[in-house]
C-alpha atoms as an extended CHARMM CRD file, in Angstrom:
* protein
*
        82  EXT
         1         1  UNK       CA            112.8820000000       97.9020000000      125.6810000000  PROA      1               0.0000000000
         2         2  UNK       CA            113.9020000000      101.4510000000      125.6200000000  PROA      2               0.0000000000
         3         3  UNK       CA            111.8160000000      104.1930000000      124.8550000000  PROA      3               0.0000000000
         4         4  UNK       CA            112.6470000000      107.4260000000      122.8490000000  PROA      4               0.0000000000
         5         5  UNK       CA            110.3250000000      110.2870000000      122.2780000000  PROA      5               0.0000000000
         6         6  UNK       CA            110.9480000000      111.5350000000      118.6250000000  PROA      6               0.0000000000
         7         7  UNK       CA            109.0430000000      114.7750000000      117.5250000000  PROA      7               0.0000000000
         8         8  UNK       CA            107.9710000000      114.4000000000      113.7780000000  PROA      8               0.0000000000
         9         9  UNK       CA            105.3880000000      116.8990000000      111.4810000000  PROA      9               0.0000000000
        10        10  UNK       CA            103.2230000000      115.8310000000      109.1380000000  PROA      10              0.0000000000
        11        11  UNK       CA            100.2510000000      117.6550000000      106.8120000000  PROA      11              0.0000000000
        12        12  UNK       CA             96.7380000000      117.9950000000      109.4320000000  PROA      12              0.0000000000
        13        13  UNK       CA             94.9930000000      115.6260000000      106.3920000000  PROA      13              0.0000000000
        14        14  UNK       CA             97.8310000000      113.2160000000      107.2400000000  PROA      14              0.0000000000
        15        15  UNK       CA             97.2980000000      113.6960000000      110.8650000000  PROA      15              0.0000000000
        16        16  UNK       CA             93.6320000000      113.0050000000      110.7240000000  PROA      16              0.0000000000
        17        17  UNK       CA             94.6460000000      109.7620000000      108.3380000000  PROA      17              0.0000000000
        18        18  UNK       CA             96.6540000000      108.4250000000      111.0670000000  PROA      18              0.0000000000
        19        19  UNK       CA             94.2540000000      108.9650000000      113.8860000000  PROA      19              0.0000000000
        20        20  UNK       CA             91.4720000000      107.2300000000      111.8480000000  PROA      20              0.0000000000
        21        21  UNK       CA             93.5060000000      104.2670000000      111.2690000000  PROA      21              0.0000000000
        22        22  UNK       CA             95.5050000000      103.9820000000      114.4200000000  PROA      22              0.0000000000
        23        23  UNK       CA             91.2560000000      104.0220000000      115.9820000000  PROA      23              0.0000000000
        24        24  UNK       CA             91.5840000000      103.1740000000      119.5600000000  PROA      24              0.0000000000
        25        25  UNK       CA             95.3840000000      102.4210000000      119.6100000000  PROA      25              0.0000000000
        26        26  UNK       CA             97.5890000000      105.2090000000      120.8060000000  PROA      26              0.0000000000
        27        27  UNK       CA             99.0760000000      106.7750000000      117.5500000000  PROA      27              0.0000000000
        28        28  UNK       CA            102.7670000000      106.4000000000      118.8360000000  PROA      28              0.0000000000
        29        29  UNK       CA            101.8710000000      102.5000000000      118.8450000000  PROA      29              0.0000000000
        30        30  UNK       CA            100.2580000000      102.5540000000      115.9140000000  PROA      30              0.0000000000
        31        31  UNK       CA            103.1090000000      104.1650000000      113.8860000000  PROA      31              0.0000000000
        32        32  UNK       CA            105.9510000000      102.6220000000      115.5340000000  PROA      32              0.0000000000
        33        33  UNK       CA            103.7840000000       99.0850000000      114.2370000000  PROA      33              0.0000000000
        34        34  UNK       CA            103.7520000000      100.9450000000      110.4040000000  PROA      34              0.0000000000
        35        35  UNK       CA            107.5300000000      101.9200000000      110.4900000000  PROA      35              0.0000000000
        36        36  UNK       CA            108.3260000000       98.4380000000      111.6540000000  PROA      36              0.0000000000
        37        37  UNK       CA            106.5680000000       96.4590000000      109.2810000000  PROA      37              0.0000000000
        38        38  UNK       CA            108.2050000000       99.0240000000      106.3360000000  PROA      38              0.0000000000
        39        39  UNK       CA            111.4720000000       99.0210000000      107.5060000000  PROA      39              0.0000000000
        40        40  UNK       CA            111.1860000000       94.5680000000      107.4420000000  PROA      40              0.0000000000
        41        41  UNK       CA            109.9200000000       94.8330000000      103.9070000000  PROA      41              0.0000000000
        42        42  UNK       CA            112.9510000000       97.1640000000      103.2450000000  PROA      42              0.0000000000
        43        43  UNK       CA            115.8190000000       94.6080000000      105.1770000000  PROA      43              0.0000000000
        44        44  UNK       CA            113.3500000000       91.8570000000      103.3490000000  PROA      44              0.0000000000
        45        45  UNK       CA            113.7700000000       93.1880000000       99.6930000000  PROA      45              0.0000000000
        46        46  UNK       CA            117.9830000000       93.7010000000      100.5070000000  PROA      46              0.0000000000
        47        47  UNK       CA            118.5250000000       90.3920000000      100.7320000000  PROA      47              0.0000000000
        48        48  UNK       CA            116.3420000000       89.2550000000       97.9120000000  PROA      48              0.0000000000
        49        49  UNK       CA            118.6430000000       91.3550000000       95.9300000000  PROA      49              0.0000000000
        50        50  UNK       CA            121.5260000000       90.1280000000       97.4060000000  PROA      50              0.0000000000
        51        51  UNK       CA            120.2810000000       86.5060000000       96.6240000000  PROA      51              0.0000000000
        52        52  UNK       CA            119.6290000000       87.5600000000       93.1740000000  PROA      52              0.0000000000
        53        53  UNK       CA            123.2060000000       89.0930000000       93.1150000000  PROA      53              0.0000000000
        54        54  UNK       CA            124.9580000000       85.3330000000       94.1110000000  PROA      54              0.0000000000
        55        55  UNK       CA            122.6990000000       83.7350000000       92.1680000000  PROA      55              0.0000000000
        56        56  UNK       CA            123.6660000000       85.4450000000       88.6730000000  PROA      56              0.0000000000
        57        57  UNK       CA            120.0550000000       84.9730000000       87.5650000000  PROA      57              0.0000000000
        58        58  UNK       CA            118.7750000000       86.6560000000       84.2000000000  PROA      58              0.0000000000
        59        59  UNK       CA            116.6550000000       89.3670000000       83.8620000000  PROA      59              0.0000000000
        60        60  UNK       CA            114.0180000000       87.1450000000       82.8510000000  PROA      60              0.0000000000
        61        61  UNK       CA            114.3200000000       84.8290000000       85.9530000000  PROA      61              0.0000000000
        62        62  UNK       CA            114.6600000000       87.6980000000       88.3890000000  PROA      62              0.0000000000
        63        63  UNK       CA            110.9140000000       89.3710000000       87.1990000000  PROA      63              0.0000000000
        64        64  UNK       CA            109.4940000000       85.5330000000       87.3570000000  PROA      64              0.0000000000
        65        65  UNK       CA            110.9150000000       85.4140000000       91.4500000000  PROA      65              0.0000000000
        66        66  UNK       CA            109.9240000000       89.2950000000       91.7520000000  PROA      66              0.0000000000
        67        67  UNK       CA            106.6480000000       87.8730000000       90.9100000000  PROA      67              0.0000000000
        68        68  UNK       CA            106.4050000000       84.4650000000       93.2940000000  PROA      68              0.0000000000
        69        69  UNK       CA            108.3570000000       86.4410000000       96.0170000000  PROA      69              0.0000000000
        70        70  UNK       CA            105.4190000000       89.6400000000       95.3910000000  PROA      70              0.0000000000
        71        71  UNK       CA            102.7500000000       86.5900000000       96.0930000000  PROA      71              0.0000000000
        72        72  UNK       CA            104.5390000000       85.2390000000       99.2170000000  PROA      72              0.0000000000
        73        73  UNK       CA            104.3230000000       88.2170000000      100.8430000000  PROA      73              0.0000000000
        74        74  UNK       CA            100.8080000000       88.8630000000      100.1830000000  PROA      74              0.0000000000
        75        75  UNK       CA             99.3590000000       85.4220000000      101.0460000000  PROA      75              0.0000000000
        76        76  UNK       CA             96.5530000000       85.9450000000      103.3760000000  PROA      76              0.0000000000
        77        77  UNK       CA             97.0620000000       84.9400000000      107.1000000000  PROA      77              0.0000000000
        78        78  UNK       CA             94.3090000000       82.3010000000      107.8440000000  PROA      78              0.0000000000
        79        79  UNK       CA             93.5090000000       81.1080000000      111.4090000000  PROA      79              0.0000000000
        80        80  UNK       CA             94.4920000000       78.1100000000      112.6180000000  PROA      80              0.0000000000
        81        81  UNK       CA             91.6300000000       75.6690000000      112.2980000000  PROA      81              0.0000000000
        82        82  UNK       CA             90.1090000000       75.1010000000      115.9520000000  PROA      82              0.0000000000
């Protein structure tokens, strides 16, 4: 994998934010895993909608699988029993 060095600016609260959280990970790694993980929710969420879309689904249907789709996603990762 390619590497390219990218210059962004943010607020020095923000800054601090990120070094806090990123802890003993370099920031760059850190980030790069936060901008991944939005940008699958984003591609993730497109082709909901576009399921929705071939589906024809009512309004009513669509905020029921909004809602079973919002729990799928935030289902807890649990360890594989040893």
């Amino acid at each position: 994998m390619s590497i390219r060095r990218i210059t962004i600016s943010v607020p020095e609260s923000v800054a601090g934010r990120i070094k806090r959280a990123a802890r003993s990970k370099p920031v760059s790694a850190w980030v790069t895993d936060v901008i991944e993980a939005h940008l699958d929710d984003a591609e993730m969420d497109r082709q909901w909608r576009a399921f929705y879309e071939d589906l024809g689904l009512s309004p009513q249907d669509e905020r029921r699988g909004d809602r079973l789709f919002d729990r799928l996603r935030r289902a807890p990762v649990r360890p594989a029993p040893r």
